[in-house]
C-alpha positions, 0 to 999 in steps of 0.5 A: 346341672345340678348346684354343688356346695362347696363350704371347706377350701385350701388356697388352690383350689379355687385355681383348680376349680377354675380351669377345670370348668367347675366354676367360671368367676373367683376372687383370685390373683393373676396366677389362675391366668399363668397358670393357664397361659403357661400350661403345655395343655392346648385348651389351657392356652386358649383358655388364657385369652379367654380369662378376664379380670375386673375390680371387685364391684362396689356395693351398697357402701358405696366405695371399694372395699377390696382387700389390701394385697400389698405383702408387708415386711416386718423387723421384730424387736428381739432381731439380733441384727436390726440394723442389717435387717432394716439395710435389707428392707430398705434395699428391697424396697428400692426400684430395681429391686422391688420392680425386678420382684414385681416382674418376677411374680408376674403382677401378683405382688402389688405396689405400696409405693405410686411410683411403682405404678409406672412398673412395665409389668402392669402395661405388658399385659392388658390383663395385668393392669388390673390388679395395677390399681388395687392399692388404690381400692384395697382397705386393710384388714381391719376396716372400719375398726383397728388395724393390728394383732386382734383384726389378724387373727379374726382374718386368720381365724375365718371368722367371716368366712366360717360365719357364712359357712354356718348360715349358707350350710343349714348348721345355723340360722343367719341370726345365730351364725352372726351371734357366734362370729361376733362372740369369737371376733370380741375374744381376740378384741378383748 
């Protein structure tokens, strides 16, 4: 089988990749599983009891460095109902409805709260309980630096993931990849 390179990619198409036999290991969510489970085609259903999922290993660093899944809620300050807007927040945020969102997205929303750990969607499903736990592995965006506006917009702006890029496609050596991700994080940091 000859290697395919792959150096552009949109949000599905790691799920395409996947249950079409193309790649057979992606950093996902659970929806690559759904999506068999649920599929009217055969294979796919039995393609289902075949998918597995597992912690992202741990590396040299020694800990998890798992990116932070947790869907945040924000109120800017030019809202003209601040005070509705914080009610809606904190209604959300209450059990019945924040586990009811959380059954409702099959476990792809994870929990910021320990209490919702004891959700039943984690347990309902052995291949659920994963994704259970990273919360408890995840860092945030801007690990080991500042968490904010500047570590966002390096995540938005794939400067990690286009440096890689760069380096694994030939258009630039390991060293001069780097050099240039460092140069586009240091303008949203400056």
């Amino acid at each position: 089988m000859a290697r395919q390179y792959t150096l552009s990619w949109l949000d599905p198409n790691n799920n395409k990749a996947f249950l079409s036999g193309d790649i057979s290991l992606t950093l996902n969510g659970i929806s690559i599983y759904y999506a068999a489970k649920n599929s009217q085609d055969p294979k796919m259903r039995a393609l289902a009891q075949d998918i597995y999922h597992a912690p992202v290993p741990v590396g040299p660093v020694g800990r998890s460095t798992e990116l932070n899944t947790l869907s945040p809620g924000f109120i800017m300050r030019y809202t003209k109902a601040p005070n509705a807007a914080k009610e809606y927040m904190r209604f959300m945020m209450e059990k019945d409805q924040f586990e009811a969102w959380q059954q409702a997205s099959m476990g792809y929303v994870a929990q910021p709260l320990k209490s919702y750990r004891s959700n039943p969607i984690w347990t309902a499903d052995a291949k659920h309980t994963p994704f259970r736990d990273i919360p408890d592995r995840s860092v945030d965006n801007g690990f080991a630096g500042t968490l904010g506006s500047a570590s966002a917009a390096v995540m938005a702006d794939y400067v990690m993931v286009n440096m890689v890029a760069a380096a694994a496609s030939g258009d630039s050596s390991p060293q001069t990849a780097a050099r240039k991700a460092e140069r586009r994080a240091k303008r949203q940091y400056s």
